[in-house]
C-alpha positions in Angstrom: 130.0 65.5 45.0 126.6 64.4 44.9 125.1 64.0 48.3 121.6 62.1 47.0 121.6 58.8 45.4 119.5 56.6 43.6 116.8 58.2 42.1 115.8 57.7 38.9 113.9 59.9 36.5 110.8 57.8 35.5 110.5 58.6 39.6 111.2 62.3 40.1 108.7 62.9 36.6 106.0 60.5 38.5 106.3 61.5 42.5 108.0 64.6 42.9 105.6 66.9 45.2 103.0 64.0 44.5 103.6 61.3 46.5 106.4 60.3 49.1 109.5 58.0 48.3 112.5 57.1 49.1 115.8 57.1 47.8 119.6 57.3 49.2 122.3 59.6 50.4 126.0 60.1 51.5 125.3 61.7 54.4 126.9 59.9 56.9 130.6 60.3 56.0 130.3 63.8 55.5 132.5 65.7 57.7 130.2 68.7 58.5 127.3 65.8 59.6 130.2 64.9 62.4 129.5 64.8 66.2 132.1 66.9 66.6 131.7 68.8 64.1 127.9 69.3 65.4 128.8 70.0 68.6 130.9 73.1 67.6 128.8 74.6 64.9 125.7 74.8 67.4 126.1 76.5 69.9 127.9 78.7 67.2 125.1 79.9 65.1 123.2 82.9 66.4 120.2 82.2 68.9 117.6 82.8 66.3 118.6 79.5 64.5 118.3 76.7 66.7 115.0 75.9 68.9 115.5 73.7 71.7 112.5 71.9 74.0 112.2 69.3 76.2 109.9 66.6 77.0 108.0 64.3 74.5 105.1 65.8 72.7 101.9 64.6 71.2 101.1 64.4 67.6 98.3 67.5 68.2 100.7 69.6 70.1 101.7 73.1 68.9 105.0 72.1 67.0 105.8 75.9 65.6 105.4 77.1 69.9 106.7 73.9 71.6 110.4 75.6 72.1 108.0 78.1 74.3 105.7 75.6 75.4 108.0 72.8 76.8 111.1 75.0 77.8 114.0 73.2 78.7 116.1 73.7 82.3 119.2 72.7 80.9 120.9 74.8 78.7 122.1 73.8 75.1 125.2 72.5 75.5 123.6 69.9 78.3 121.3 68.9 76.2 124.1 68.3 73.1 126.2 66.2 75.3 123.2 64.4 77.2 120.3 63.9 74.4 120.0 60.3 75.1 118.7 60.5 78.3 117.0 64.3 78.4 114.0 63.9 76.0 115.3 66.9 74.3 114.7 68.1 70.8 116.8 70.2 68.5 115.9 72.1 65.7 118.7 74.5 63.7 117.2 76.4 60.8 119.9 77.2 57.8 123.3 75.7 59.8 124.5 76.6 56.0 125.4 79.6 57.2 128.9 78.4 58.9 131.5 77.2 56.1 131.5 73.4 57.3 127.8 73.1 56.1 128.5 75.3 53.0 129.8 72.7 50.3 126.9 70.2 51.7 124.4 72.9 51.0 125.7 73.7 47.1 126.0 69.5 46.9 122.2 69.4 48.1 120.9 72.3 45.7 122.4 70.8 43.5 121.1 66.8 43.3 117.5 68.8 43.9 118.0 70.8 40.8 118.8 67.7 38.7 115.7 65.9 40.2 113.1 69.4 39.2 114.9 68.7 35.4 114.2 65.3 35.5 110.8 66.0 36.6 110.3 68.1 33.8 110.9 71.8 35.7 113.1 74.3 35.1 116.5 73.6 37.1 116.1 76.2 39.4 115.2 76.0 43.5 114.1 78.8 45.3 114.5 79.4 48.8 116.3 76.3 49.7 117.6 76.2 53.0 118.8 73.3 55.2 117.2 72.2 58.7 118.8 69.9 61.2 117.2 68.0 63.3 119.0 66.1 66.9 116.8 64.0 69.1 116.0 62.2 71.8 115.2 58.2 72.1 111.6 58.3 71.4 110.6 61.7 70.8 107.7 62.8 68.3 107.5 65.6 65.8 103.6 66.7 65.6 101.5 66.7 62.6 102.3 69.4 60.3 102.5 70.7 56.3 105.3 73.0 55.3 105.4 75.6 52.6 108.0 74.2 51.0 109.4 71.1 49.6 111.3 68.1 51.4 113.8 66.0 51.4 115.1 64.7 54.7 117.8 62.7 55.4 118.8 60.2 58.3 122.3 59.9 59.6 121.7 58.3 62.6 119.4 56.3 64.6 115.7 55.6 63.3 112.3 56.8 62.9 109.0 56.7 61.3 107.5 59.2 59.0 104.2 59.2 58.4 103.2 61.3 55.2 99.4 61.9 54.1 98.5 62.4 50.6 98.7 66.1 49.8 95.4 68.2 48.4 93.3 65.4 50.6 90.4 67.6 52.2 90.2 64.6 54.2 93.8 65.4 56.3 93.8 69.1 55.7 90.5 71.2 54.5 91.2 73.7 52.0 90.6 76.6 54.0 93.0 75.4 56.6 95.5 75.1 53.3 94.4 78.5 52.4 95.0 80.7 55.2 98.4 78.5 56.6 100.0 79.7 53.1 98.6 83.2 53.6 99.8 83.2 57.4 96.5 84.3 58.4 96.0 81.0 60.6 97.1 78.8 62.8 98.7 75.3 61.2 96.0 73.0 60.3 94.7 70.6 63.2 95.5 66.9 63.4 92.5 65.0 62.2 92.9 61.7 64.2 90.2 60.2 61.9 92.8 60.5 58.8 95.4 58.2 60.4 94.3 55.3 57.9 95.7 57.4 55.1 98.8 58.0 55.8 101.7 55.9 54.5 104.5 54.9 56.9 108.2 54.6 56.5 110.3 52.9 58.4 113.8 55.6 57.9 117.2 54.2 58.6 120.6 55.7 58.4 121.5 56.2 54.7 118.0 57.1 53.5 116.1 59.5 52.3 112.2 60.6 52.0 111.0 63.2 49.9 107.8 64.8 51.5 105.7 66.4 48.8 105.0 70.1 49.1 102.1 70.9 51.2 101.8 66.8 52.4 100.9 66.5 56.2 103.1 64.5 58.1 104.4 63.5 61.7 107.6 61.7 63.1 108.4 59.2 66.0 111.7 58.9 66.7 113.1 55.1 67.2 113.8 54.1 70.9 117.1 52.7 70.3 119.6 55.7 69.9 119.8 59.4 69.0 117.9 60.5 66.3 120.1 62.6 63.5 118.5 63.8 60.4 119.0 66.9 57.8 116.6 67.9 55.7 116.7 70.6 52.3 113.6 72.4 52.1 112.7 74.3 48.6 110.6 75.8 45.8 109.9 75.0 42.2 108.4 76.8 39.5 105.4 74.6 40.0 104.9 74.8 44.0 105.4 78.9 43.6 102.4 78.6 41.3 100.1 76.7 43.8 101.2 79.6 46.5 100.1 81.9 44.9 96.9 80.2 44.0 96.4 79.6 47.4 96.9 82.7 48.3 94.5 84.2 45.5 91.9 81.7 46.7 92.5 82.8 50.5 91.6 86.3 49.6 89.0 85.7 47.3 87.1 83.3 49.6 86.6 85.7 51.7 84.7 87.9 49.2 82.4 84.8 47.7 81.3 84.0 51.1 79.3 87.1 51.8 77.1 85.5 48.7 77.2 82.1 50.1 79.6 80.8 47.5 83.6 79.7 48.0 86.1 79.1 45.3 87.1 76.1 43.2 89.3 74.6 45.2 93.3 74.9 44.8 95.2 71.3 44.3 98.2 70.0 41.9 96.6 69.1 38.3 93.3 71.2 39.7 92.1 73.3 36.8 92.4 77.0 36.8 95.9 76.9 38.8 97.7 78.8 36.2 95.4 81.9 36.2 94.6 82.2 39.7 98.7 82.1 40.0 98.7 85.0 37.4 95.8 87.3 38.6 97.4 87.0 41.9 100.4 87.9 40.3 98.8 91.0 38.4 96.9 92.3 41.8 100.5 92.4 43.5 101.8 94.4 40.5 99.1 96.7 40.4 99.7 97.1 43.9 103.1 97.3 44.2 102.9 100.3 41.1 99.9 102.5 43.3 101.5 102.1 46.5 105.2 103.4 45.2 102.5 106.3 43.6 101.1 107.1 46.9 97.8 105.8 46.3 97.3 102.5 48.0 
C-alpha cells in the first residue's frame, strides 16, 4: 500500500527539509482513519498518549503546557462525540501502538523511506512515530519547530499552515535553535514581526505538507467542520547530523562567550556541520567510555 502520493524525485532531492510542499495521500479510506474506528482506539491508548484542552489559543501561547493550561471540564469521550461545538483540541502521540494504526504506520515509513532515497539519503528513518491530531471549528495550533521531520496529513475538514523558512535568524535566533534541541530552554518565542515570511497553505482533505525539520510553523483550523489530520514525524541521516551540531554549538557557546565570542552558526549547507556532528559525537564516546570507568 502506499499511503503518500504524488511526489516526485526532482522534488524530494530539491525540498526535502528545505522548503515546504505539498503532495497527496490515501488517507481518507483508510480504515484505522475511521470515526469509529477513532472513537475506540482513543480512549484506548494509555493516558500518557493523548493531551486534550479546551478553548482556542493564541499563536504565542504555550503549546507544549496548554493541556495544563486550558484544562478541559468535560472528560474525553465528551469531547470525542461533541468536538464541533466544545473548542476542544486533541492530540495522541504514537496511536501506532494499537494494531488498527499498525499497517498505516509500516505504509507511512515506508513512502518516507522512498522519498530520503530519492533525496539522495540513505533509506533509513529514525524515530518515526505518528501523531494525530482532532479539532474543533476554528481552533489554532501556536507557533512552534519540532525536532523532527513532518509530514502531515488532512482527512477531514480544512486548515491553514503557515511554515517559515527554516535556519532564518529572522523567525528563530540561533540560540533559541540551540538550547530547544539541547532541552535546555523553553520553545522559541513567536516573533510577530516574521509573519511576512511565512508561506501559507490552504490544506484540504486528501493533502499533504511536508514541514522541513526544524521550520517554525502555526495552524488555524477552518470554521466549517472538524478538523482531522495525521502526521509522521522522523529523522534522517542528515537531520541527526544538524542535532548534533546543534547540540555541539549549544555547549560550546557557552564556553566562547566568557571571551566575548559565539560560534559559527549551525544551518543546512552551513560549513563545518560535518565536524561539529563528529566532535560531538567523539565527546559522547569519550564520555560514555570514563563514565562506565568510574571516572566521569
Amino acid at each position: 500500500m502506499r499511503a503518500l502520493s504524488g511526489i516526485d524525485e526532482t522534488q524530494a532531492r530539491t525540498c526535502l527539509d528545505r522548503k515546504a510542499f505539498l503532495f497527496g495521500h490515501t488517507l481518507e479510506a483508510h480504515p484505522a482513519m475511521s470515526l469509529a474506528n477513532l472513537a475506540e482506539v482513543i480512549p484506548a491508548l494509555p493516558a500518557n498518549q493523548v493531551f486534550h484542552s479546551n478553548g482556542r489559543l493564541q499563536n504565542g501561547d504555550d503549546f507544549d503546557n496548554a493541556h495544563n493550561l486550558h484544562r478541559p471540564e468535560e472528560s474525553l469521550a465528551q469531547a470525542l462525540e461533541q468536538l464541533r461545538t466544545t473548542d476542544a483540541y486533541i492530540m495522541v502521540r504514537q496511536p501506532e501502538v494499537h494494531a488498527s494504526f499498525k499497517p498505516l504506520y509500516d505504509a507511512l515509513c515506508a513512502d518516507v523511506a522512498r522519498m530520503a532515497t530519492a533525496a539522495g539519503l540513505p533509506p533509513v528513518v529514525d524515530d518515526a512515530m505518528l501523531y494525530l491530531f482532532l479539532a474543533s471549528p476554528g481552533s489554532v495550533t501556536p507557533f512552534h519547530i519540532d525536532r523532527y521531520s513532518t509530514c502531515l496529513m488532512q482527512v477531514r475538514g480544512h486548515k491553514e499552515v503557515v511554515v517559515y523558512p527554516p535556519w532564518d535568524p529572522r523567525v528563530v535566533a540561533d540560540r533559541d535553535t540551540e538550547q530547544f534541541f539541547a532541552r535546555t530552554g523553553d520553545r522559541p518565542p513567536w516573533r510577530p514581526e516574521a509573519e511576512p515570511l511565512g508561506e501559507r497553505f490552504a490544506f484540504s482533505p486528501g493533502q499533504a505538507l511536508h514541514i522541513p525539520f526544524a521550520a517554525g510553523h502555526h495552524v488555524r483550523n477552518g470554521d466549517d467542520d472538524v478538523s482531522i489530520s495525521v502526521s509522521i514525524i522522523f529523522k534522517t541521516a542528515e537531520s541527526r547530523r544538524l542535532m548534533r551540531a546543534l547540540l555541539f554549538n549549544q555547549r560550546a557557546r557557552r564556553w566562547l562567550s566568557r571571551v566575548g565570542m559565539e560560534p559559527r552558526r549551525v544551518a543546512m549547507g552551513a560549513p563545518g556541520v560535518a565536524t561539529k556532528a563528529g566532535l560531538w559525537n567523539a565527546a559522547r564516546g569519550i564520555a560514555s567510555v570514563l563514565g562506565a570507568r568510574g571516572v566521569a
